[in-house]
N, C-alpha and C positions, 0 to 999 in steps of 0.2 A: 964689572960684578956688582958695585957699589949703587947701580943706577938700578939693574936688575931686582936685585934686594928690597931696594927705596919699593919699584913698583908692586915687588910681592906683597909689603905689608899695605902699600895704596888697597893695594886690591883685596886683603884678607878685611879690612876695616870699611870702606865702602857700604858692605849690607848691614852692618849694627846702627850705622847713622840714618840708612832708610826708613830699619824698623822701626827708629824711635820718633823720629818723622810721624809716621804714621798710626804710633799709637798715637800720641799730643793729637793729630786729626781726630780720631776716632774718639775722644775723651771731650776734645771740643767740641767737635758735633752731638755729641751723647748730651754733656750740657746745655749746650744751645736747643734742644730739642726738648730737651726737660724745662726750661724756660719757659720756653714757649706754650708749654700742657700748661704751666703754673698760672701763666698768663691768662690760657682759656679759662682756666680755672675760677681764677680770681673775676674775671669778666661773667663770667654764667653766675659767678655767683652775688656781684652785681645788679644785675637785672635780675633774678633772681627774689631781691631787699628791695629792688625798685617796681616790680612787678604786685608783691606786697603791699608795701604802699599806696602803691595805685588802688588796689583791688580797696584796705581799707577807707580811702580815701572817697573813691565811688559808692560806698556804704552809708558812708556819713551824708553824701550828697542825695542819696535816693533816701536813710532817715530825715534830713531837714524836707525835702518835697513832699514826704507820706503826711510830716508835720505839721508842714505850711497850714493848710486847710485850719487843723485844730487850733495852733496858736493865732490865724485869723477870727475863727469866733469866738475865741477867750478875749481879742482884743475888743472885738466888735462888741462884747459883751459887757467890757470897762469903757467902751465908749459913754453907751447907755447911760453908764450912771454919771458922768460928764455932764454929758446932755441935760441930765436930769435934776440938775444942783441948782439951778436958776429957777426951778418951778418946786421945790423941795418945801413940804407944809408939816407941821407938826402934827403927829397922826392922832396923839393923845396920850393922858396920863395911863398909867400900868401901877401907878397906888397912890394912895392917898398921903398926906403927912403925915409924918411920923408924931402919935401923941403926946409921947417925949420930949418931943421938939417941933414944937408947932411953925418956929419959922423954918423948917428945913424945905429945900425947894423939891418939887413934884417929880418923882423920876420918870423920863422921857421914855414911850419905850419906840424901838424901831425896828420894823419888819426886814431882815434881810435879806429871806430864802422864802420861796413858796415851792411845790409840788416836786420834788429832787426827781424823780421819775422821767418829767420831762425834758431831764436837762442835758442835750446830745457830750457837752463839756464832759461832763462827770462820768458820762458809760463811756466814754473815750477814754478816761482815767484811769476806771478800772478792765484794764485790758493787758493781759498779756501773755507771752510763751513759754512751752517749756519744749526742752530738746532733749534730745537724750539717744546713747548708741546702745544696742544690745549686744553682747557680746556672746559667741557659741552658738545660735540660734537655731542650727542645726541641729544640735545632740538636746533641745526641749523636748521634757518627759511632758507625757499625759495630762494633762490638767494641772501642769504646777505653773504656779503665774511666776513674772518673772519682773520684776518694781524697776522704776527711776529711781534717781536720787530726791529726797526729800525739799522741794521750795516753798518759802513764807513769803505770798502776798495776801495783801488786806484780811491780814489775823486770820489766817485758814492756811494749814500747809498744805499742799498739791504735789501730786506723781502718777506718774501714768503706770500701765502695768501692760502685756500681753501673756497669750497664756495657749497653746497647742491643745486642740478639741478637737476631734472627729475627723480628721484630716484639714482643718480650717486655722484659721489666726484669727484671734480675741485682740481685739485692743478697746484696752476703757482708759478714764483720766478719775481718778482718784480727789476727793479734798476732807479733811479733816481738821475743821475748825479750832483753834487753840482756846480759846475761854471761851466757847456757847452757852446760851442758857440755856433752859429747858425746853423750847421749843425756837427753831431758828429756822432761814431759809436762806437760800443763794439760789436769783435766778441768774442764769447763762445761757449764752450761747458757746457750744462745742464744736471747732472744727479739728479733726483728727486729718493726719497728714504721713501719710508713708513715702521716705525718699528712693526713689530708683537709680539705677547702675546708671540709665543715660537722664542728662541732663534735664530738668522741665519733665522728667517722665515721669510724675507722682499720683498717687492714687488720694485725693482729697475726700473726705463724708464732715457731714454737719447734722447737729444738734441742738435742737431747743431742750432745756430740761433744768428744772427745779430741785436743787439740791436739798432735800427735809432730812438726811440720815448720813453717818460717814463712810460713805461707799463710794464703791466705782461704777461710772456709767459709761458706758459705749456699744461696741458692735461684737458678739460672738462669734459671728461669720465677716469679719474686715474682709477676707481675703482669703482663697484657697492656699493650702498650702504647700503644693507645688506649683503653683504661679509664684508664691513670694518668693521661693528659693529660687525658680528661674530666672526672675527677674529684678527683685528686691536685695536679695544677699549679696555682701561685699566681703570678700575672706570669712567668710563664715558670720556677721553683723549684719542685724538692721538698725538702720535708722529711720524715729521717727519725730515728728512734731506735734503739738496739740497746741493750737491760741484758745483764749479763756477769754470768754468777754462777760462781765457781770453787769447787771441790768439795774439789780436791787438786791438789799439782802437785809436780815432781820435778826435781831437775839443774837448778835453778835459782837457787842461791842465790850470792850477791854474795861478793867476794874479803873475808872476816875481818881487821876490825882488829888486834883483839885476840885472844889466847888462852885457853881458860878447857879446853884437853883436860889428860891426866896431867901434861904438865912444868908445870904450877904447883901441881903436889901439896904442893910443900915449902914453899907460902906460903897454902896453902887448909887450911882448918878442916872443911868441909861439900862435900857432893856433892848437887848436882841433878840430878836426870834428867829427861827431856823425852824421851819417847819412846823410842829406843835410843839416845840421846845425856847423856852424863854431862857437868857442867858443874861446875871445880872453881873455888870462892871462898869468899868471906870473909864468915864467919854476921855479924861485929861490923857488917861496912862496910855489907851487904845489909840487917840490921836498920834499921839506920840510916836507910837510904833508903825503907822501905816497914813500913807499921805492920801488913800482913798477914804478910811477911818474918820482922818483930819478932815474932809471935804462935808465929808456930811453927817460927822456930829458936831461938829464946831457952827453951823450952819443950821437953818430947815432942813428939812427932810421928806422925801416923798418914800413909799414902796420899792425898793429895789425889785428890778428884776434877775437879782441874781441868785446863782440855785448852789448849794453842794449838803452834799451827809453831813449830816445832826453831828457825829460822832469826831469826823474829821474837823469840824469843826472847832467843837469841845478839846479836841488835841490842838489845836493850830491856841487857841487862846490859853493852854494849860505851858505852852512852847514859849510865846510870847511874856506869861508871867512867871521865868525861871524854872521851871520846872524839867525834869531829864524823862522824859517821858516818850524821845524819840527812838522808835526800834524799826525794825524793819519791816512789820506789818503795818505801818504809819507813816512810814517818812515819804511815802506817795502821796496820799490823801493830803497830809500836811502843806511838802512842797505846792501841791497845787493852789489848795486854798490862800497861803503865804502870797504867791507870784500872783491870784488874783486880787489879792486886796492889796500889794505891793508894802509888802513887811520882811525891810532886810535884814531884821535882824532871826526873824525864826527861817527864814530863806539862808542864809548863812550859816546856822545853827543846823539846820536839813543837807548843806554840803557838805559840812565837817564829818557828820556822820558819816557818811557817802565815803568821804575820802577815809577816813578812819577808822573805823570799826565796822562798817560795813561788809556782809560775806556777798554782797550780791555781783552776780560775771560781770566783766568789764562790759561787757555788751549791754548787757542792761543798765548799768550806769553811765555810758554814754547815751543809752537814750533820754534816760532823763537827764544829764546834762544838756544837752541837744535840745530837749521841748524848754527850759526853763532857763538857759542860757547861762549856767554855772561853769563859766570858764576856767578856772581853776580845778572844778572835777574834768574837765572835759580833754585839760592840757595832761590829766595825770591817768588819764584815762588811754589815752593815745601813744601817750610814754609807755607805758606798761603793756600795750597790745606792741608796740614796735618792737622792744627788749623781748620778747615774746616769738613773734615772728621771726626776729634775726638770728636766734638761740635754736629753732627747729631747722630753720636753712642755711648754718654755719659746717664751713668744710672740717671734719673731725681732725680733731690732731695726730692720730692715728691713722692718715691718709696713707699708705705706701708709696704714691707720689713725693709727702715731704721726706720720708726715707733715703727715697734716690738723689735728693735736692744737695745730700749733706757729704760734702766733698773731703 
């Protein structure tokens, strides 16, 4: 009876230890399976950050090749005056002595610029884009325009606009100059740029045209308007582009810090010219600051061949003698002029800004990091696009995945 008994409860207890068997499988395989998702997880979303990377990293390699060209003939253009330092002649007095001071010596004066118009360097300068997504584009009323976001290059803000007519699509580009005088001009070239659903599918128009008034110019008819919707709209958005290439412009230049016409005669040594504009300073201070400076005023002198705006000029020497005069309609023109007369301290002074108080996209300040070789904007530039990047493709903490994870 005793053995009988033993087997009944064998046998009443046998199925409890199977089931529990089989949950512990069923839990650990449940785990292990969830693992596993985390793991893909985490992998996609690796490449993912490295895919990223890549893409910005190929950005930066096709900006330095668009580049090369241009900072080759800014180089080839600081050759010149190289070359030119061994045959360098005093070109002549720019005044007489001072009657006050009859021994005071002759101020030298030295042509540095001639005809800015024809200088490919400086309409390379001024050159650039605007971008910008519309949103709703489908529910645009009748005739009402519909703006970008407002940008400040070279002292004029820019914005594009479009605007629904007659079954068609408007697109113009907008500028509004910040201190004009009474009569001013900006000549450009206009290329307007609509982006399409497939790749490379864009609809490009171009324009020569002379800005004299603060208006928008462009096309009434860009586009039918059930072609864009078929083929242009993305969730209800278009996106488009406009690059700005300025040629030359006039009655535009910003209120003068500093002074550098004839009353500072009695404290300038040297005379520059820039175009039809004489610039009186100081050969010791200006040496100082710029080892191209140093080469040939410390020296003979011949004619430079080197060209840029009157204006940006006058800012690059108002930079160099302390003055806070860099803003964001200027710190283009500036950097340039800076990296071609090779002046690090208003070149430094043009990064800071960049890094610091600067509203301009990162993308834009890595190009000009990029052409002018401001590695410190260009390291904080890249930082900031990465923390950026990983933040839009970061798995949410709110995943239902880490929900199941949590044992």
């Amino acid at each position: 009876m005793v053995t009988n008994e033993e087997g009944s409860i064998g046998n009443r207890t046998e199925p409890e230890d199977t089931a529990e068997t089989s949950i512990l499988e069923v839990a650990q395989k449940s785990r292990s399976e969830l693992i596993a998702v985390t793991e893909d997880i985490k992998k996609n979303q690796e490449e993912m950050l490295h895919k990223i990377e890549c893409k910005y990293e190929e950005k930066i390699e096709k900006m330095k090749r668009d580049y090369k060209e241009k900072l080759d003939e800014q180089s080839n253009k600081l050759q010149l005056i190289e070359e030119s330092i061994s045959k360098l002649v005093i070109l002549g007095e720019a005044a007489q002595k001072s009657k006050d001071d009859p021994t005071k010596e002759p101020i030298s004066e030295l042509t540095v610029s001639i005809n800015n118009t024809t200088n490919v360097a400086s309409k390379t300068l001024k050159r650039f884009q605007l971008k910008h997504i519309f949103k709703g584009v489908s529910n645009f009323k009748e005739m009402e325009f519909s703006n970008s976001k407002h940008e400040d290059h070279y002292n004029v803000k820019w914005y594009m606009s479009v605007r629904r007519k007659n079954g068609r699509l408007g697109f113009y580009v907008h500028c509004q100059p910040i201190a004009p005088s009474e009569k001013w001009s900006i000549q450009t070239k206009l290329e307007y740029t609509m982006i399409g659903r497939v790749q490379n599918d864009n609809i490009i128009r171009t324009f020569d045209y002379c800005y004299e008034k603060a208006i928008g110019w462009g096309f009434h008819e860009f586009l039918e308007w059930k072609e864009m919707k078929k083929w242009f709209l993305v969730d209800g958005n278009l996106q488009v582009e406009a690059k700005v290439t300025i040629f030359e412009t006039t009655g535009l230049a910003k209120t003068k810090v500093r002074k550098f016409d004839e009353s500072q005669k009695d404290v300038s040594d040297v005379i520059l010219v820039v175009g039809d504009t004489k610039f009186y300073v100081s050969k010791m201070f200006l040496a100082a600051q710029s080892s191209v400076f140093k080469a040939l005023l410390l020296g003979s002198f011949k004619e430079s061949k080197q060209s840029e705006v009157t204006h940006d000029f006058h800012y690059f020497l108002e930079v160099l003698y302390g003055e806070p005069v860099i803003d964001e309609s200027n710190v283009g023109g500036i950097v340039f002029v800076a990296d071609m007369y090779d002046a690090p301290t208003a070149i430094g002074r043009c990064e800071r800004f960049l890094m610091e108080r600067s509203k301009k996209s990162y993308e834009m300040k890595l190009e000009i990091a990029t052409r002018y070789n401001l590695e410190n904007l260009k390291e904080k530039c890249l930082s900031e696009m990465r923390k950026i990047a990983a933040k839009n493709s970061k798995v949410s903490k709110r995943n239902p995945v880490r929900k199941l994870l949590c044992f």
